[in-house]
C-alpha positions in Angstrom: 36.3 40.4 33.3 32.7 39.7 32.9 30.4 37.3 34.5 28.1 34.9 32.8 24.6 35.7 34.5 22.1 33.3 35.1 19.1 33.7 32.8 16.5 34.2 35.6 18.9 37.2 36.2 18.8 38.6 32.4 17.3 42.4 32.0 14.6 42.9 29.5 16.3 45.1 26.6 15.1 46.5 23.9 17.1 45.4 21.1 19.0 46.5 18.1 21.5 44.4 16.2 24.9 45.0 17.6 28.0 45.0 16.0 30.3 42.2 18.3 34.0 41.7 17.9 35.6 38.0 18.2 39.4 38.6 19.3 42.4 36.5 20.7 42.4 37.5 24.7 45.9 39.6 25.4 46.3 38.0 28.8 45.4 34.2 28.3 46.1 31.8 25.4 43.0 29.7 25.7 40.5 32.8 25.8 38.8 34.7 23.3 37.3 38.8 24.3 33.6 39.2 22.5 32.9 43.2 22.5 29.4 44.2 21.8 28.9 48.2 20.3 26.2 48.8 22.5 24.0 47.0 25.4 22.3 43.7 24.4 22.1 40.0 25.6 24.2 37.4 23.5 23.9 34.0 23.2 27.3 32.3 22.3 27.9 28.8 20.7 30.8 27.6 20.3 32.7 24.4 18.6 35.4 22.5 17.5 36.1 22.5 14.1 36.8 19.1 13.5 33.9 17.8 15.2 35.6 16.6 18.3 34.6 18.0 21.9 31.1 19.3 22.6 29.2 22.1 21.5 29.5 25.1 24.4 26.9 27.8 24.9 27.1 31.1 27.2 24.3 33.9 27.6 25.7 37.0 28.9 24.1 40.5 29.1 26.7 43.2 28.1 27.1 46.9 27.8 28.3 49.1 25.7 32.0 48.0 24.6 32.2 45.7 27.4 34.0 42.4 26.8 33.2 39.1 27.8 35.4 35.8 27.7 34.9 32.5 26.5 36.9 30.1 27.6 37.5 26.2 27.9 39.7 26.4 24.7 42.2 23.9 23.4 45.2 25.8 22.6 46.1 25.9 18.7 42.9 24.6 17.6 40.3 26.0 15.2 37.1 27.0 16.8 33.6 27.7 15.3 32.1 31.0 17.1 28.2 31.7 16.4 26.7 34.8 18.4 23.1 35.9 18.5 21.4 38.5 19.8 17.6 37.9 20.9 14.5 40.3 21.9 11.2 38.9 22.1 11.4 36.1 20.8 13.2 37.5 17.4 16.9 36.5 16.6 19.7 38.3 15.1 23.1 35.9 14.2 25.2 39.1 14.9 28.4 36.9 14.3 29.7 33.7 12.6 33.2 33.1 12.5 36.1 30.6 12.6 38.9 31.6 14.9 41.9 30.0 15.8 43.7 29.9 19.4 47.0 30.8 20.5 49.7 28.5 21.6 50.8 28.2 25.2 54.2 28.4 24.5 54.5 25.6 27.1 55.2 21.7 25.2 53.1 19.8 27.5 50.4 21.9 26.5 50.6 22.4 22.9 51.4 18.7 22.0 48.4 17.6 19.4 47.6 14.5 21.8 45.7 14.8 24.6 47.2 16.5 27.8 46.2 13.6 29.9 44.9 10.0 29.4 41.5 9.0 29.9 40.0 5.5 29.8 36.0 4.6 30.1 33.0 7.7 30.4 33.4 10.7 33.1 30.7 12.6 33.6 32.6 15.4 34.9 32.8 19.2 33.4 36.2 19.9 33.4 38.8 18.1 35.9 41.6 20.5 37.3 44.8 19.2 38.8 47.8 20.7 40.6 50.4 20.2 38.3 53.6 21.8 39.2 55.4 23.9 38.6 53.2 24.5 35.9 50.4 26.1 38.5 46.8 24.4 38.1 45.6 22.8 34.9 41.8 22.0 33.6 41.5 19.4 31.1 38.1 17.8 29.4 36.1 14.6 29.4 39.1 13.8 26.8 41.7 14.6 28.6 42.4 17.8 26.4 44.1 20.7 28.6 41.6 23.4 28.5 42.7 26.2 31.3 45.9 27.2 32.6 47.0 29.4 35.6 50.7 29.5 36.8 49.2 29.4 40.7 50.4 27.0 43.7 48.5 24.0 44.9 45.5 23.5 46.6 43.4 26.0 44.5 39.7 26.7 45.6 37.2 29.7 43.9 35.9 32.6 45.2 32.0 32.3 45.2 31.7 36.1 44.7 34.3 36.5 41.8 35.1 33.2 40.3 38.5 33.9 41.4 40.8 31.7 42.2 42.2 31.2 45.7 45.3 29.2 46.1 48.8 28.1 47.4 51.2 30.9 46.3 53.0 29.8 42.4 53.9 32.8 40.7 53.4 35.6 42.4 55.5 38.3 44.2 56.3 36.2 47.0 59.8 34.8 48.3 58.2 32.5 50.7 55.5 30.4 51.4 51.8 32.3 50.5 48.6 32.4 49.9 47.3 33.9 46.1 44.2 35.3 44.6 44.4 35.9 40.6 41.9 36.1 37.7 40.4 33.2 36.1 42.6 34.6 33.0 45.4 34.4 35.5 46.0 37.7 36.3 47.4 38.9 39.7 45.0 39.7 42.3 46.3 39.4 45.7 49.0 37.6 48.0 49.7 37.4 51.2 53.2 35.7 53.1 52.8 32.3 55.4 55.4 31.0 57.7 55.6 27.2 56.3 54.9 25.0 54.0 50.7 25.2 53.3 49.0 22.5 52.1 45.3 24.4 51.7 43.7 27.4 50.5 40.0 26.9 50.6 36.9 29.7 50.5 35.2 29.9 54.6 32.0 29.0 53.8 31.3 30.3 57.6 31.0 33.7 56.1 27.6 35.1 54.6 29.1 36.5 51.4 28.0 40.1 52.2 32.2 41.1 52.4 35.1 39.4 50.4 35.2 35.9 52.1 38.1 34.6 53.8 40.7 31.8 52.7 41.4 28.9 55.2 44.7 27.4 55.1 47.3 26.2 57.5 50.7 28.0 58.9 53.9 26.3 60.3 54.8 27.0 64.0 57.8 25.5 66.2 57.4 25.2 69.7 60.5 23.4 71.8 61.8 22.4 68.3 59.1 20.6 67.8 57.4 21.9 64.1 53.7 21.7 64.2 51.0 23.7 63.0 48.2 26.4 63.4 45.5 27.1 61.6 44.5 30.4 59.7 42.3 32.6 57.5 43.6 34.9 55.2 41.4 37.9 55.9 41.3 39.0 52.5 39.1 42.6 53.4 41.6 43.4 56.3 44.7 41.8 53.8 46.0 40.0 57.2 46.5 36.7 58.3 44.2 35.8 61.5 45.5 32.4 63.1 41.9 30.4 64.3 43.9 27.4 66.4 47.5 26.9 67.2 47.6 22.9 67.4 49.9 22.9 70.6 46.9 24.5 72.6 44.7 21.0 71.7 47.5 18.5 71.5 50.6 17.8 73.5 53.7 16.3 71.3 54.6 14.1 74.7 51.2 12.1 74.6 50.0 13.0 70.9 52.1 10.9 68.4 51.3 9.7 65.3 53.7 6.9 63.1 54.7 9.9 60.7 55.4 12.3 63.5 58.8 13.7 63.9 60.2 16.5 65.3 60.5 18.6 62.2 56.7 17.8 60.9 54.8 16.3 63.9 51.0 17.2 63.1 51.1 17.5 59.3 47.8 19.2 59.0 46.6 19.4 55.7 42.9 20.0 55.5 40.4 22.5 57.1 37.0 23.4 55.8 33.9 24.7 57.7 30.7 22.6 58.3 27.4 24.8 58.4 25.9 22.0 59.2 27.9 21.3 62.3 28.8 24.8 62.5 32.2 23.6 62.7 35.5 24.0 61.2 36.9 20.4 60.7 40.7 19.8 60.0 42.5 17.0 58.9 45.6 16.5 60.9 47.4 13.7 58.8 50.6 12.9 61.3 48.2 12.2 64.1 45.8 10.1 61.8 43.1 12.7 62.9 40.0 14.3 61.9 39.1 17.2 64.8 36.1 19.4 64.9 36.4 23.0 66.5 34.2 25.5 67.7 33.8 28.5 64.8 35.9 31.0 66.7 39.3 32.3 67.4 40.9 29.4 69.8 37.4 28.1 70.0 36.9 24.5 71.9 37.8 21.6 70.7 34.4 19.6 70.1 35.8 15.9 68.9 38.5 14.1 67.4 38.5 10.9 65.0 42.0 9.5 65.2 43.2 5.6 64.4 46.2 6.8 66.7 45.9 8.9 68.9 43.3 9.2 71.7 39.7 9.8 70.2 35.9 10.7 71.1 34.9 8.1 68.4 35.5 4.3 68.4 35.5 2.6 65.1 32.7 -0.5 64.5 35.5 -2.2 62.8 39.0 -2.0 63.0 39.5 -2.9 59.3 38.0 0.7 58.8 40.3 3.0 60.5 41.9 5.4 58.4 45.4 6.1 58.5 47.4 9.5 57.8 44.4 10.8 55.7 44.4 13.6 52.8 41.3 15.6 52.0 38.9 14.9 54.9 35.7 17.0 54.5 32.2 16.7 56.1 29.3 16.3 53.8 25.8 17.9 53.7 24.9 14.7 54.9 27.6 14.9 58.1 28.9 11.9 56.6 32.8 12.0 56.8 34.4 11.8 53.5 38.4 11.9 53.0 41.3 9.8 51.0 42.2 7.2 53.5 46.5 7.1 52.3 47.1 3.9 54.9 50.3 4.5 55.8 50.8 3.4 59.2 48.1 0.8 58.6 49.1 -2.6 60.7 49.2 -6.0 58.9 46.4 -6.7 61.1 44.0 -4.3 59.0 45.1 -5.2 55.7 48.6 -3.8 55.9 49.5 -0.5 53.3 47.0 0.0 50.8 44.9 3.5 50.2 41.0 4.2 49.6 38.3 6.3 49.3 36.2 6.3 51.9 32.9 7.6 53.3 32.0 7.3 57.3 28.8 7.6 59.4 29.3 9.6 62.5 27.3 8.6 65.2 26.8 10.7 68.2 24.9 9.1 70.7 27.0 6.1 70.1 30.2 8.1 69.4 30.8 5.2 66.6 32.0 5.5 62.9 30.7 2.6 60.8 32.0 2.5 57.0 28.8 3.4 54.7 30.6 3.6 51.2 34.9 3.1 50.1 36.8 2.7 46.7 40.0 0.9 46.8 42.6 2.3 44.9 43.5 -0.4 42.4 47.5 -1.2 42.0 48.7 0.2 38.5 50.0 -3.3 37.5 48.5 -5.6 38.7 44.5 -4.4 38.6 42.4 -6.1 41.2 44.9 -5.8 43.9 44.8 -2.6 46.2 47.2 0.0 45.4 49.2 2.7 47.7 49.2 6.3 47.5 52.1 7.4 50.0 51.9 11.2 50.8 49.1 12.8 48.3 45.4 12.0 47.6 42.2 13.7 47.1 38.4 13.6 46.9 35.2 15.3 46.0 32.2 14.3 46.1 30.0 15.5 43.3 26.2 16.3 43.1 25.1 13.5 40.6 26.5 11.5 43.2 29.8 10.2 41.7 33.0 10.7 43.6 36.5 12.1 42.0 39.5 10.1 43.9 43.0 11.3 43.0 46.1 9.2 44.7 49.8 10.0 43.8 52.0 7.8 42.0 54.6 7.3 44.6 54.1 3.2 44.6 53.6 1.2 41.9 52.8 3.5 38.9 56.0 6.2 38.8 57.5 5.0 35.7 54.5 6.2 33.5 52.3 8.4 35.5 52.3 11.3 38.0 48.8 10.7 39.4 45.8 8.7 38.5 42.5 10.0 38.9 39.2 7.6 39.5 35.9 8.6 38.8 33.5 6.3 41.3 29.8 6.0 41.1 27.5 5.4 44.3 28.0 1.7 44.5 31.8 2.1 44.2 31.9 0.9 40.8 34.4 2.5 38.4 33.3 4.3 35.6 36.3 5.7 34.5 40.3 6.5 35.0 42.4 9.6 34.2 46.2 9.2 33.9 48.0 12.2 34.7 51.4 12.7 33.0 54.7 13.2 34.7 55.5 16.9 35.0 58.5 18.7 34.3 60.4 17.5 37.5 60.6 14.0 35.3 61.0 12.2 38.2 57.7 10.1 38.2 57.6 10.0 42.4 54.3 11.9 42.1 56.0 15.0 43.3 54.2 17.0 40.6 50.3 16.9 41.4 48.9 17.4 44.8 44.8 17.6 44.4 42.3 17.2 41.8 38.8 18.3 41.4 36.1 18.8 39.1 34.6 21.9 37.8 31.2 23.0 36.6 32.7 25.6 34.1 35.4 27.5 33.5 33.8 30.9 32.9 30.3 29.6 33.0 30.2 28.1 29.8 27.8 24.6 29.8 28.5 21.6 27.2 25.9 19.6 25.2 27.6 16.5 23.3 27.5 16.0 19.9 25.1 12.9 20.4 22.6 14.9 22.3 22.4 17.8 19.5 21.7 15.1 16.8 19.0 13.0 19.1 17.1 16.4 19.9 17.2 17.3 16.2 16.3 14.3 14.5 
């Protein structure tokens, strides 16, 4: 598949008007193939019939009889495709067509009412979700579904590629796995784990010059006691590397969280790298922990964060201790950003309720001070705090803004699967996403795991409607 390039990147070509071919993609439903005859740069536009949506644009360079996609397509919809082709200032429309898109075959999809609900202004591109089992979904400021790939949670892309890098869905596989596929969800790669996963994220420790490597996390029993160790999927070698095996940095007779047991005692569920740090940092959610580690195979320990378990830090205010956490990442900042689920939070702290939140970590105090939280609103009620019980996500974008997803395991299973919160720097909302129930029907939030935004799907950019006129008139 072909890459959008940036424009700084664009060859000089001399030009001659092109013949270019519009076509329905033979792999995915919501892409369309543009052929050009013979080498040339193309700028796309593309629309909505009706008038709905925004107007997309794409600049590719091509070949001769190479194809390039465009994608973040409603499925059966009609579309308005304009092509040009430009040399030196001069413009050729080399194509102007309407075109329709296929169907999904899949009802959720193909319904003519938004895939998910969406109340006040996001300012995201595209918001994807892991919505089992029908693998990761995109959808737009409007909540219409826009992308589709039958892959497993947890999904993260591959800087190099734009592949994506996730939880093993439907693949080869028997067994728990890691999967890299297409963006037009085609079959890459896979690769067997020995538990239940819940990450696949790209090791930004890596410099790019070979494939980079997927960190996720791998089951391990010791005394019959199930815990964890964390991995990278060596995707040039095609092996599975384990980084840190838990029970070398924590002992199960000492390290104990409220959600231990002997069948899932650390629950780790995040791990990420830190260039800043030069750390990997993983979230270990049984233990209420956040734990730094040297950048190495069984490298050194270099801190924990824990509301439970012995840590380096001590928190300014008890009232801000997290409890068995989702999502914890360091920012550019070195801030501490993660979905706090509050669990095993005691009456004394406000009881069960779940947040966003954002830390300070302070090492020559060793303190965490609170700079920045959302709290989750209850579905019924409104001002009261809600509680997410065993999922949650967040992102912080570059505008600023925060994405928060929380499962619907509480107080909002008769209606929704997930609710998603976009959250602006001063913790106001500025707008909610309701995620249907998927096709398990049961409402316990079983169905979506993460959420987060996109830039693009296949580096398309959007211009609203609104914009087009003001710039016109």
């Amino acid at each position: 598949m072909k890459s959008v390039l940036p424009l700084s990147l664009l060859p000089s070509l001399v030009l001659a008007a092109p013949t270019v071919t519009l076509t329905q993609n033979s792999v995915h439903p919501l892409a369309l193939d543009v052929t050009s005859s013979h080498s040339t740069i193309l700028d796309i536009q593309y629309h909505m019939t009706d008038g709905e949506g925004d107007l997309l644009e794409s600049r590719v360079a091509l070949d001769a009889d190479e194809t390039v996609q465009i994608m973040r397509l409603k499925p059966n919809t009609q579309y308005h495709v304009r092509i040009k082709a430009t040399e030196n200032d001069e413009t050729d429309v080399v194509l102007t067509r309407n075109i329709t898109t296929a169907s999904t075959g899949v009802d959720i999809f193909d319904k003519s009412t938004p895939f998910a609900t969406v109340e006040g202004s996001p300012t995201y591109e595209v918001l994807v979700v892991d919505h089992q089992p029908y693998g990761q979904v995109a959808f737009d400021k409007a909540g219409e579904m826009v992308w589709w790939s039958k892959t497993g949670s947890a999904k993260t892309r591959d800087p190099l590629t734009g592949n994506v890098l996730a939880l093993a869905g439907n693949s080869s596989l028997s067994t728990y796995g890691l999967q890299e596929t297409t963006i037009l969800a085609e079959d890459v790669a896979d690769i067997a784990l020995d538990g239940v996963s819940h990450e696949a994220r790209v090791d930004m420790s890596m410099d790019g010059s070979s494939p980079y490597s997927v960190l996720s996390i791998n089951g391990y029993t010791k005394d019959d006691v199930a815990g964890n160790t964390i991995v990278k999927w060596d995707r040039e070698a095609g092996e599975i590397v384990t980084l840190f095996n838990l029970f070398d940095y924590f002992d199960p007779s000492t390290d104990w969280g409220s959600l231990s047991s002997d069948r899932d005692w650390t629950h780790a569920n995040t791990v990420s790298y830190h260039a800043g740090l030069d750390k990997y940092i993983v979230s270990i959610r049984g233990l209420s922990a956040i734990t730094a580690f040297e950048p190495e195979v069984n490298g050194d320990k270099a801190w924990v964060v824990s509301s439970e378990i012995d840590s380096d830090f001590t928190f300014e205010d008890d009232k801000d201790k997290f409890y068995n956490q989702h999502c914890a990442t360091l920012l550019d900042s070195g801030n501490l950003l993660l979905f706090d689920n509050g669990d095993a939070r005691p009456d004394a702290e406000g009881g069960q309720f779940s947040r966003g939140i954002e830390y300070a970590l302070d090492f020559d105090t060793m303190t965490v001070s609170k700079v920045w939280e959302f709290v989750v609103p209850e579905y019924t009620a409104g001002d009261s705090a809600g509680y997410s019980t065993h999922a949650g996500a967040i992102t912080r974008m570059e505008s600023g803004n925060t994405i928060i997803m929380r499962s619907c395991d509480s107080d909002c299973s008769a209606d929704w699967d997930a609710m998603v919160y976009e959250v602006d720097a001063a913790g106001e909302l500025i707008a909610t996403i309701y995620v249907p129930i998927g096709a398990s029907g049961t409402g316990s939030g079983d169905d979506t795991y993460r959420a987060e935004p996109w830039d693009d799907i296949n580096g398309e950019t959007s211009t609203p409607w609104a914009a087009i006129s003001a710039r016109v008139h």
